[in-house]
C-alpha positions as CSV (number, residue, x, y, z in Angstrom):
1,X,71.4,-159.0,60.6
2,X,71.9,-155.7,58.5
3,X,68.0,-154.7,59.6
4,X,68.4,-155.5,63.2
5,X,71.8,-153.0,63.2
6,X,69.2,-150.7,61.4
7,X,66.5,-150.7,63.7
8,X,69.0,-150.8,67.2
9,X,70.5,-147.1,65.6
10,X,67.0,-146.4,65.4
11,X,65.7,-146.8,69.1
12,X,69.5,-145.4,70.3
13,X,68.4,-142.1,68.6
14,X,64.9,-141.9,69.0
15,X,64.8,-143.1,73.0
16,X,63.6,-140.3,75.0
17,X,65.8,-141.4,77.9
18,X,69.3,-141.0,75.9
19,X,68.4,-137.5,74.8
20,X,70.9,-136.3,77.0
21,X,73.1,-139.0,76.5
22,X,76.4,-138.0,74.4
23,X,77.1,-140.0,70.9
24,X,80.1,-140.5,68.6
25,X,80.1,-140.4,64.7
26,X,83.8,-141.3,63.6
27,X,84.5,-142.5,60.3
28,X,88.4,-143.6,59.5
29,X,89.9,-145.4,56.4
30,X,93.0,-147.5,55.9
31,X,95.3,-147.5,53.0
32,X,97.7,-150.3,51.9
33,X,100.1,-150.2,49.4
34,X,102.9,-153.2,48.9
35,X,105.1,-153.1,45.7
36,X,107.7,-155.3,44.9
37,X,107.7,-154.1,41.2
38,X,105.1,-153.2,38.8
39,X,104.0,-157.4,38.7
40,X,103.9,-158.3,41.6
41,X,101.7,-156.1,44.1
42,X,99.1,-155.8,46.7
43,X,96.8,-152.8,47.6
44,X,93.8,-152.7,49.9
45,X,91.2,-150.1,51.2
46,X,88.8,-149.9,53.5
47,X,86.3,-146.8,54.9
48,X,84.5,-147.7,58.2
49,X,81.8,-145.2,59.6
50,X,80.8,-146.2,63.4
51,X,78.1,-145.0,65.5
52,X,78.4,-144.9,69.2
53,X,76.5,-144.3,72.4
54,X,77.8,-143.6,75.8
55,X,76.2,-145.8,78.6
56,X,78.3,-144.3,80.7
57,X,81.1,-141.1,81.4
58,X,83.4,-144.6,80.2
59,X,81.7,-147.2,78.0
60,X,80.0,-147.2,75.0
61,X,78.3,-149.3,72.3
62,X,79.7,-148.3,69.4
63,X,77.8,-150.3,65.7
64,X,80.0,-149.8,62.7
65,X,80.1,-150.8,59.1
66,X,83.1,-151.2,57.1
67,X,83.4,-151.9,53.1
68,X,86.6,-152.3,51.7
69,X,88.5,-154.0,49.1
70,X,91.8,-156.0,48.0
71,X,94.0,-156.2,45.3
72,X,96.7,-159.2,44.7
73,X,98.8,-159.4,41.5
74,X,101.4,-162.0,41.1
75,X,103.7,-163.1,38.2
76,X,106.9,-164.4,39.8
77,X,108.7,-164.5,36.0
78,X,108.3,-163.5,32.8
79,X,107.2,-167.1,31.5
80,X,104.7,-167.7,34.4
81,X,101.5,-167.1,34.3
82,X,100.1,-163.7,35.9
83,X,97.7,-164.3,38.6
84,X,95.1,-161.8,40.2
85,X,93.0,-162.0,42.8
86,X,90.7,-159.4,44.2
87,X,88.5,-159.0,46.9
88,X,85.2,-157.2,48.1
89,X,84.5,-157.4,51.7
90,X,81.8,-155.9,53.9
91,X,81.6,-155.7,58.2
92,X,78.5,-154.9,60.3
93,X,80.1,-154.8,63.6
94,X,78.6,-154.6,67.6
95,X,81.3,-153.2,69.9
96,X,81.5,-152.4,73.8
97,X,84.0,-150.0,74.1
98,X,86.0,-148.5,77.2
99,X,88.1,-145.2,76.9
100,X,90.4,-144.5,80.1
101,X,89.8,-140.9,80.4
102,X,86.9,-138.8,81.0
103,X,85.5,-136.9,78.2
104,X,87.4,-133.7,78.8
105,X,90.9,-134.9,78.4
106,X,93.0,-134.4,75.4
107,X,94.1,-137.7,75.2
108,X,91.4,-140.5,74.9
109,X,92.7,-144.2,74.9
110,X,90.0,-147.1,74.4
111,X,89.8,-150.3,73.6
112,X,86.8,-152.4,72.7
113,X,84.9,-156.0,71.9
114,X,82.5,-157.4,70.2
115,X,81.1,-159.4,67.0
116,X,80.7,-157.9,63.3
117,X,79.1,-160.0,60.3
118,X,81.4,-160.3,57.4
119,X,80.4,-160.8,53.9
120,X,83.3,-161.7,51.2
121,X,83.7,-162.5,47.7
122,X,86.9,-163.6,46.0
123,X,87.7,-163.6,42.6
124,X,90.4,-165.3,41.2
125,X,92.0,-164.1,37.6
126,X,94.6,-166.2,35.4
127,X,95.5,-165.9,31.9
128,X,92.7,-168.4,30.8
129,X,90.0,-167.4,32.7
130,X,87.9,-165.7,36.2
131,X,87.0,-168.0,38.6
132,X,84.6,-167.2,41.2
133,X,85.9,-168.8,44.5
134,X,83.1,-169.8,47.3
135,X,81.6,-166.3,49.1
136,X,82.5,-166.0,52.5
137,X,79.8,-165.4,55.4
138,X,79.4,-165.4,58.9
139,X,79.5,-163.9,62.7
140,X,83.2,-163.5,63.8
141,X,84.6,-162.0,66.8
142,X,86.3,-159.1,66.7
143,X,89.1,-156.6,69.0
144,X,90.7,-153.4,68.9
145,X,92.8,-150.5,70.8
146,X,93.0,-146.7,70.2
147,X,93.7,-143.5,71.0
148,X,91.4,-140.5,70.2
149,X,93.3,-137.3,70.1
150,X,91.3,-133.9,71.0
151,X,91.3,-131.3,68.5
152,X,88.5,-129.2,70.2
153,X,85.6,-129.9,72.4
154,X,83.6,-131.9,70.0
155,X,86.4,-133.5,67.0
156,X,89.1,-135.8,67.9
157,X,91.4,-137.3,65.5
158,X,91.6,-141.2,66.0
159,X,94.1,-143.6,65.4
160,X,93.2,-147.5,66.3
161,X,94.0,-150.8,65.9
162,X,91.1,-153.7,64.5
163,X,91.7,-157.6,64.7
164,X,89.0,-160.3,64.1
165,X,88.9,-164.0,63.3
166,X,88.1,-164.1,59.5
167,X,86.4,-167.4,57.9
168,X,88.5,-168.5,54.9
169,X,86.2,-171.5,53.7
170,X,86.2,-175.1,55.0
171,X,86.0,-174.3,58.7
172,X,89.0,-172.7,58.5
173,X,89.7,-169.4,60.2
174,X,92.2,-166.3,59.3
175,X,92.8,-163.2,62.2
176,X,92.9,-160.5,60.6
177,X,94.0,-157.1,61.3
178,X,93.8,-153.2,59.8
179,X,95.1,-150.1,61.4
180,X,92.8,-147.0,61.1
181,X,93.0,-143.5,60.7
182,X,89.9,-141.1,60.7
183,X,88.0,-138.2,62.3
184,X,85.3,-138.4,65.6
185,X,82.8,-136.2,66.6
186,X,80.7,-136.0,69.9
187,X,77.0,-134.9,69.5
């Protein structure tokens, strides 16, 4: 998977054909932060950097690649055990993406599809030991919605929206979500 991503940004920049065509480098991040006190807490983070190519004035295909990671800490009282759980999770992502106004306007709204290939590990932490839960793997499907903001002719500020379908384990499934903040940049 990650070498066919590799090799499909490779013939999108090297293709004689799309030399005139315009491209989009964006990368955003995401910031979460949920306290209740200082035992009980949840932080995550996330940077994704994206790659697009207009097919059209409208549509692109935009590849991405997000890493991120998650931090749970529980201990409910003072006589319960404290439990942490932390996760490392990677994306390769495929969209189609449609804006609704041409490249000129100040105001850019899009939204996209696609699949990504997710790659998780979970690790589980109590006060007698680590555990290593099962690595999760696979293809999933995967939305979002935006708004690219012009800042001059070439950078846009960018605020979005992502959801996909997560595997959790056991042919279950999860949707999750992450709202994004970054730069863009037409080339």
């Amino acid at each position: 998977m990650k070498l066919t991503l590799l090799v499909t940004v490779a013939l999108l920049f090297s293709t004689p054909c799309l030399s005139k065509t315009v491209r989009e480098l964006s990368l955003t991040g995401n910031f979460r932060n949920s306290k209740l006190d200082d035992n009980n807490f949840q932080k995550t983070f996330s940077l994704t950097g994206s790659f697009a190519v207009y097919l059209w004035e409208r549509s692109a295909v935009e590849f991405s690649y997000t890493q991120g990671s998650s931090n749970l800490q529980s201990l409910p009282s003072e006589g319960d055990s404290k439990v942490v759980v932390n996760s490392e999770f990677r994306l390769f992502g495929g969209d189609f993406v449609t804006t609704f106004n041409d490249r000129k306007a100040p105001i850019h709204p899009y939204i996209k599809l696609g699949l990504a290939y997710m790659d998780k590990t979970i690790t589980r932490e109590v006060d007698v030991g680590t555990s290593q839960l099962d690595p999760v793997s696979g293809i999933v499907p995967s939305a979002g919605l935006g708004i690219k903001i012009k800042t001059n002719e070439r950078f846009f500020i960018k605020l979005g929206a992502d959801l996909w379908a997560s595997p959790i384990g056991r042919n279950q499934e999860s949707l999750d979500y992450t709202f994004r903040f970054g730069l863009s940049c037409y080339f």
